[in-house]
C-alpha positions as CSV (number, residue, x, y, z in Angstrom):
1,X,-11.3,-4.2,-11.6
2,X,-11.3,-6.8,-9.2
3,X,-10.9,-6.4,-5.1
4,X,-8.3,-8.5,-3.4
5,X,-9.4,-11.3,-1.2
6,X,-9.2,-11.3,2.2
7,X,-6.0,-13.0,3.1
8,X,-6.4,-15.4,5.9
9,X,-2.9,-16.0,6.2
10,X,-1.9,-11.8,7.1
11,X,-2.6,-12.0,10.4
12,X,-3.3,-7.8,11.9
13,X,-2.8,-7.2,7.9
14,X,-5.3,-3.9,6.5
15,X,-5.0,-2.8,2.9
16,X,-2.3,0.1,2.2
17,X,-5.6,2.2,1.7
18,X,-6.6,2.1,5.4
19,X,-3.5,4.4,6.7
20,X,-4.3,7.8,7.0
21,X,-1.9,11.1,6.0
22,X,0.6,10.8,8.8
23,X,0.4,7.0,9.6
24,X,3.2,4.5,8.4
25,X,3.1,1.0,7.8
26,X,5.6,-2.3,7.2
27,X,4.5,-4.1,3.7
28,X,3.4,-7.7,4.7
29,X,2.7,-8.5,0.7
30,X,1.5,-7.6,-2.9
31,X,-1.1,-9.9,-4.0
32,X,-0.9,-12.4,-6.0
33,X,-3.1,-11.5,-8.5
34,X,-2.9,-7.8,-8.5
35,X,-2.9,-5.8,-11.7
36,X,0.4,-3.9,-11.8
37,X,2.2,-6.3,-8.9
38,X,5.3,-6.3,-10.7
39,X,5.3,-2.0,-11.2
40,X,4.3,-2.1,-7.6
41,X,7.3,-4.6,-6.7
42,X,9.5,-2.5,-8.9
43,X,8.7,0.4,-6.8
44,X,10.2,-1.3,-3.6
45,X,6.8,-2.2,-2.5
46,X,8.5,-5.3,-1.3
47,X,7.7,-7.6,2.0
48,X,9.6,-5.5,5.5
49,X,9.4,-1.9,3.5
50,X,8.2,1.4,5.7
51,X,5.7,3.1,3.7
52,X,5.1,7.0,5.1
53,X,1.1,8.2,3.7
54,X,2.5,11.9,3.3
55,X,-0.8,13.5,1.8
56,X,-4.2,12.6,-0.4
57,X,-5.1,15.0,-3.6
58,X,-7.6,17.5,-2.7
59,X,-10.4,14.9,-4.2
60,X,-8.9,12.2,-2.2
61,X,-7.3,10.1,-5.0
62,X,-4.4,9.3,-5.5
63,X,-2.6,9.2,-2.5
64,X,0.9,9.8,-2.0
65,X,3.0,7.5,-0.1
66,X,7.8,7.9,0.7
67,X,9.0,4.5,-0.3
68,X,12.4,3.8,0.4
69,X,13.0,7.8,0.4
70,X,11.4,8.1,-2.6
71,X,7.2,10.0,-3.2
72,X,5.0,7.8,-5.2
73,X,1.3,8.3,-6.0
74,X,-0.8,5.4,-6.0
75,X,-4.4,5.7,-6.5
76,X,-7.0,3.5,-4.4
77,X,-7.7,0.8,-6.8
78,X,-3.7,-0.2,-7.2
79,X,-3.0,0.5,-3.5
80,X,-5.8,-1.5,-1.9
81,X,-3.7,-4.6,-3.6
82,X,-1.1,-3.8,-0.8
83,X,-1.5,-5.3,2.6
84,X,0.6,-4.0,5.2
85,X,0.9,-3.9,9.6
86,X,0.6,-0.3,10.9
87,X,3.4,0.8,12.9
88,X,2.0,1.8,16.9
């Protein structure tokens, strides 16, 4: 599977991935070209959305994440696709 490119344009902007259990984060964008954007849209992965990392699998993948109140498990390859600000 592909990685995303670096987006120039996201300025302060990390991969969903890079938020630890505990942290939270505002979406900045899907990419483009990510497989599943529009599941991940769907899901209200959408530009201004808090996203809550609640807790990893024991192995570490997936990871689940409260969108708009609701607990979805993305694994590492989909949720790196996800750039977002972390919240201070």
């Amino acid at each position: 599977m592909p990685r995303p490119a670096r987006d120039s344009r996201v300025e302060g902007g990390l991969p969903l991935t890079a938020l630890a259990p505990g942290q939270s984060g505002e979406v900045v964008c899907v990419h483009p070209g990510a497989p599943l954007r529009q599941r991940l849209l769907d899901l209200g992965l959408v530009p201004g959305t808090r996203v809550d990392v609640l807790f990893s699998s024991p192995l570490g993948d997936p990871v689940a994440y409260r969108v708009r109140g609701a607990v979805v498990a993305l694994r590492a390859a989909v949720a790196r696709w996800v750039t977002v600000r972390r919240y201070s």
